[in-house]
N, C-alpha and C positions, 0 to 999 in steps of 0.2 A: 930349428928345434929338432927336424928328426933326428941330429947326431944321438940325441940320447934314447932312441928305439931299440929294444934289443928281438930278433925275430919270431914269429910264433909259431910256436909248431904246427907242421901243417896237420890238414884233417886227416886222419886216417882212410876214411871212407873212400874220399875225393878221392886222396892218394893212391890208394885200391885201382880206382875206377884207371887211373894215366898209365900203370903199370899193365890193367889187363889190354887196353886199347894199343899199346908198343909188345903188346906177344904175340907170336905167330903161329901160337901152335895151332894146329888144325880143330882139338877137340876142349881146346880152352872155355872154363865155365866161369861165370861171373855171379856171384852170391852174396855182392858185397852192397851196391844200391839198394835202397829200399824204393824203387818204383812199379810198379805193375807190369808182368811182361805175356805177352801171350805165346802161345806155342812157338811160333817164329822167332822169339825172343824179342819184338817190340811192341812200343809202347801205343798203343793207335790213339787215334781221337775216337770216342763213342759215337756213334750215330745218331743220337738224341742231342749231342751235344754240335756235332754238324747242324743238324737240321735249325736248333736253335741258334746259334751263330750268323749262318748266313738270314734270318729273320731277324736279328739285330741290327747286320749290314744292314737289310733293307730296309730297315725301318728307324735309324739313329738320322739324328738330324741336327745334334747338336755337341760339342766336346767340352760343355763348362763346366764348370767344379761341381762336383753331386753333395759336397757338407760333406765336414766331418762324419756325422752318420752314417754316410753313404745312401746305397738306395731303399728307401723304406719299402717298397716291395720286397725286398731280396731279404732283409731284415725279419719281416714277418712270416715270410715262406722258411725260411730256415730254422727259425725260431720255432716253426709246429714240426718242423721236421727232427728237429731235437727233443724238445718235450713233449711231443703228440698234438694233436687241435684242442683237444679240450682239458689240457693238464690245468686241474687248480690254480695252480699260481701263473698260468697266464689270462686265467678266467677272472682271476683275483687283480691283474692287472701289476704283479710284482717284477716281471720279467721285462728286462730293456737291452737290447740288443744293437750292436751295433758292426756296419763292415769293416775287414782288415785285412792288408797287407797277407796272404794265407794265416796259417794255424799257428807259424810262429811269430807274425806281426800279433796273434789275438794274444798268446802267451807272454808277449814283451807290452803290450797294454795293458793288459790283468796283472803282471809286474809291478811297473808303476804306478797302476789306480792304487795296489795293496800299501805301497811307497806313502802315496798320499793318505791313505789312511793309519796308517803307521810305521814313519820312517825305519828301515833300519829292520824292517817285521823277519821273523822267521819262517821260514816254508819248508814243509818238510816234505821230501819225495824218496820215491821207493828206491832200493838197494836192491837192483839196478834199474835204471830208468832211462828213457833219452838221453842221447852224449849232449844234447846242445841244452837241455835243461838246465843244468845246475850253470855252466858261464852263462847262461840268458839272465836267470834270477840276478846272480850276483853283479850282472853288469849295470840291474834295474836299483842296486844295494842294498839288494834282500840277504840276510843270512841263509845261506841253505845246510838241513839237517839233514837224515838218513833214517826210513825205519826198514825195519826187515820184510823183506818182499820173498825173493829167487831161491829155491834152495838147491844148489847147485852139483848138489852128489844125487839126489836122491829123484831130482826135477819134476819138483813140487811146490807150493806153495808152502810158504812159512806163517799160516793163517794166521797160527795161533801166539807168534811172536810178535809179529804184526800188531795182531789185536794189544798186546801190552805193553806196545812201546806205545801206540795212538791214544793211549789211556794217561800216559804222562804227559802229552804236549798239553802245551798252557792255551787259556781261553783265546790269547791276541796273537798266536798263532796261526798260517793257513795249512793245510794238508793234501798236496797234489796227488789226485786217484786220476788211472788210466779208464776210462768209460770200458774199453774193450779191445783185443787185439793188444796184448801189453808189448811197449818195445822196449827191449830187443828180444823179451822171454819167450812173449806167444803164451802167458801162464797169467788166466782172465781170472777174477772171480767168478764165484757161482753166483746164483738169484737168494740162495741162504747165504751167501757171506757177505753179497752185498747189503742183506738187511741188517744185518750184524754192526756191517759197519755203521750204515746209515744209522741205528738205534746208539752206537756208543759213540758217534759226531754230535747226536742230537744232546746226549746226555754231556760230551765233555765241553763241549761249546765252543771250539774251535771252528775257524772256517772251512768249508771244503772249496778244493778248487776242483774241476774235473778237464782234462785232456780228453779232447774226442777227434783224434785226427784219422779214425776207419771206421767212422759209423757205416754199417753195413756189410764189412769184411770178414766177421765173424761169424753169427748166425742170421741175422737179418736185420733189417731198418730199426724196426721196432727192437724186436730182440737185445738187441748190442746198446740202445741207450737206457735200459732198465734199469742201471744205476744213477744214470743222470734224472731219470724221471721220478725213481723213488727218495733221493737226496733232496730234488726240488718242490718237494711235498713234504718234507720233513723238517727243513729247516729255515730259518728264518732269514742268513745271509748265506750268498753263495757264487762262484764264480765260474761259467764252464769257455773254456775255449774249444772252439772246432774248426775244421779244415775243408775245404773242398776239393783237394789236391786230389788223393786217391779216389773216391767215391764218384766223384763225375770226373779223374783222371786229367783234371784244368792244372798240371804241376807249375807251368809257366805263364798261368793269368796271375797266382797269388793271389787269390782268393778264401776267407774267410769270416770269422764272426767270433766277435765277443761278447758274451751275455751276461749279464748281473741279474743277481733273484735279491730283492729287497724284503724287509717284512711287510711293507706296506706300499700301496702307488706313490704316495707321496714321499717316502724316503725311497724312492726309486730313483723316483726325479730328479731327487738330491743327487743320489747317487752317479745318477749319469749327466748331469752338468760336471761332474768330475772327473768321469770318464773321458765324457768331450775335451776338456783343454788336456788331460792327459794326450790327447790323436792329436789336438790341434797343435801341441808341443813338440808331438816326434813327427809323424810324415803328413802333417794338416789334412791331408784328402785322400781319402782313400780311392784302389782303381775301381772305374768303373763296368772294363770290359766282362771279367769272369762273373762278377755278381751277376749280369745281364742277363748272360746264357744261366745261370742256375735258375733265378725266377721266371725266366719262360719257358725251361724246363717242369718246376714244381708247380708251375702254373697253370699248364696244361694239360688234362686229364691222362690225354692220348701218348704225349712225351714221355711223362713222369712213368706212366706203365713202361713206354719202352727202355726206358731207364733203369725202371728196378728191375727190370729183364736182361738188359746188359750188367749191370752189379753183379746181379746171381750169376753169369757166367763168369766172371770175373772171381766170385766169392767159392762157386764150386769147382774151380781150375787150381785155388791154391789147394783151400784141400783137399782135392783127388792128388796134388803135390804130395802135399804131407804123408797122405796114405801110400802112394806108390813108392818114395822113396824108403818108406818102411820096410815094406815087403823086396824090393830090389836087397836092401841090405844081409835082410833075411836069404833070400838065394844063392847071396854070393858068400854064407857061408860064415857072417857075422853073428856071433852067440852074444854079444852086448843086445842089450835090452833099451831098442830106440824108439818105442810104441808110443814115448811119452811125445813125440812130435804130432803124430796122431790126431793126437789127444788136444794138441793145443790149439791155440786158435791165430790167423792173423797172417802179417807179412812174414814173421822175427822168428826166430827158434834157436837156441844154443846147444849147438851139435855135442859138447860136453869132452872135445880132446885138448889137448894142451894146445900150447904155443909152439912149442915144435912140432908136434903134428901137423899143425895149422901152418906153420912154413915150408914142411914137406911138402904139403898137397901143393903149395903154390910152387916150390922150386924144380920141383919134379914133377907134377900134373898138369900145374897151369890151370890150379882152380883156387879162386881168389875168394878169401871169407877173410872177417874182421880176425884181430887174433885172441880176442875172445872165445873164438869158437865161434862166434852169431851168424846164423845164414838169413838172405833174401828168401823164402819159399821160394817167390815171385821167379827165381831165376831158374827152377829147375824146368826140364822140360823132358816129355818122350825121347827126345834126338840126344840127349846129353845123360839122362838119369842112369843107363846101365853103366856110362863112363865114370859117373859122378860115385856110383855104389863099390863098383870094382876098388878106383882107387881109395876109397876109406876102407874097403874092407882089406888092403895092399900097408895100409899104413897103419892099421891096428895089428 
């Protein structure tokens, strides 16, 4: 049967990454991964998340299958860590949770539960959004639509277009909102747009789905899920996917959660019996190493401080990024107006030059970005940024 495969193209990103690792140049930049980098340009393991690890080691005693579900500690810990401890609706008992495969095993779940509850359902996500988003949906046989998000001359939000496209989609529609740190923009809503939104989901009665793969990248823990918490108070069904990749930095445990908000405990239940043969159909069991170290992480008073103390340097590295490459730009003499990186929030930010600018920097620089424009913040650093400023301000 494979005679009749024809090949696919490769990922861009990937493709980035093989190209920068076979260059020699001495002052070569990489802006193209979306992983976390520190000064040194790598990626560590967190200290809280050592500590918790080797407490796993010591203390694991068994390798059987943990359910579908996965681990109900890791489940509940994350679940307050997303909606807060005493958000309504888990007070209420509406909220069911369960672990996955990272942020895009939760997203290819939430897929197909929506599959099951409405074959064939439409999803509408933002213009522009995640590259794996839209082939994820459709591979689940979701229709995927587009409303206006980026606005790409002026790099700002398209609130107000936004808001009128979301006023058209039909009831048995879902609607994918970025919690925070939007990718590839960096271009979040506010706490008024998001009630905006929140008030005309409630009114048109469509589903929300919400992406939260950087809770705490932006402005803080709490902070950055105020959409998720104000949506799950508002409405009656709801779906959020989240990651643990970035935030406790686990990119190779593949660690996750997928949550459903029901309007009642009882169509909860419903709900996630559905869920579950949805997991028990694709990879039946979820792992159980990364959920491990997250709930003896959020489990422990002393951890979880030092946790959200390695985040915030993590969280105030990118943007002291963002700010300094501003001002670099500024010195070397660039009269374009790049403040709106600033401004934004996150891994993502589209530097806003063409495509051949963007193959200049890499054939003559040896500095690798998507050719959108998108940079990693994540990748700039002290040692690289006067090199990184010189040549954009060389190529405008």
């Amino acid at each position: 049967m494979f005679q009749y495969l024809s090949a696919m193209p490769a990922d861009p990103i990937l493709g980035l990454l093989t190209k920068y690792r076979q260059d020699s140049h001495p002052q070569k930049v990489d802006l193209g991964v979306g992983v976390y980098k520190d000064p040194q340009g790598n990626t560590p393991i967190l200290a809280s998340v050592k500590t918790a690890e080797k407490f796993r080691l010591d203390t694991e005693t068994t390798k059987v299958y943990i359910g579908p579900t996965g681990s109900a500690s890791f489940n509940e810990l994350t679940s307050a860590l997303a909606f807060g401890c005493e958000h309504p609706a888990l007070n209420a008992g509406r909220i069911r949770t369960v672990s996955t495969p990272g942020g895009t095993g939760a997203l290819r779940v939430a897929a197909d539960f929506i599959g099951r509850c409405k074959p064939g359902a439409t999803i509408w996500v933002s213009d522009p959004t995640w590259a794996n988003h839209t082939g994820l949906f459709q591979a689940a046989g979701l229709t995927v639509k587009t409303y206006p998000y980026y606005d790409y001359q002026n790099k700002t939000l398209r609130f107000d277009d936004m808001l009128a496209t979301l006023k058209t989609v039909g009831k048995d529609d879902v609607v994918l909102l970025h919690a925070c740190c939007h990718n590839p923009s960096g271009q979040d809503l506010t706490v008024a747009q998001w009630d905006q939104v929140v008030a005309l989901t409630k009114d048109c009665g469509f589903m929300p789905m919400i992406d939260m793969a950087y809770q705490g990248f932006g402005d803080g823990v709490d902070e950055d899920a105020y959409g998720v918490r104000a949506m799950a108070a508002a409405v009656d069904n709801m779906l959020l996917a989240s990651s643990c990749s970035k935030n406790f930095g686990l990119y190779r445990e593949r660690i996750g959660a997928c949550s459903i908000i029901a309007k009642d405990s009882g169509q909860a239940d419903v709900a996630l019996s559905v869920l579950l043969y949805v997991v028990r159909c694709n990879y039946s069991m979820p792992p159980a190493h990364g959920a491990a170290i997250v709930e003896t992480i959020l489990g422990s008073a002393e951890l979880k401080a030092q946790w959200l103390e390695e985040l915030k340097v993590m969280r105030d590295r990118i943007n002291g990024n963002r700010a300094i490459l501003v001002e670099k730009l500024k010195q070397n003499g660039v009269d374009r107006d790049f403040s709106f990186i600033a401004r934004q929030k996150g891994m993502f930010s589209f530097l806003g030059i063409d495509e051949q600018q963007v193959a200049t920097l890499m054939q003559d620089y040896s500095i690798y970005m998507v050719g959108s424009s998108r940079i990693s913040i994540a990748g700039i650093s002290e040692d690289n940024v006067d090199y990184l400023a010189k040549s954009i301000a060389a190529i405008l």
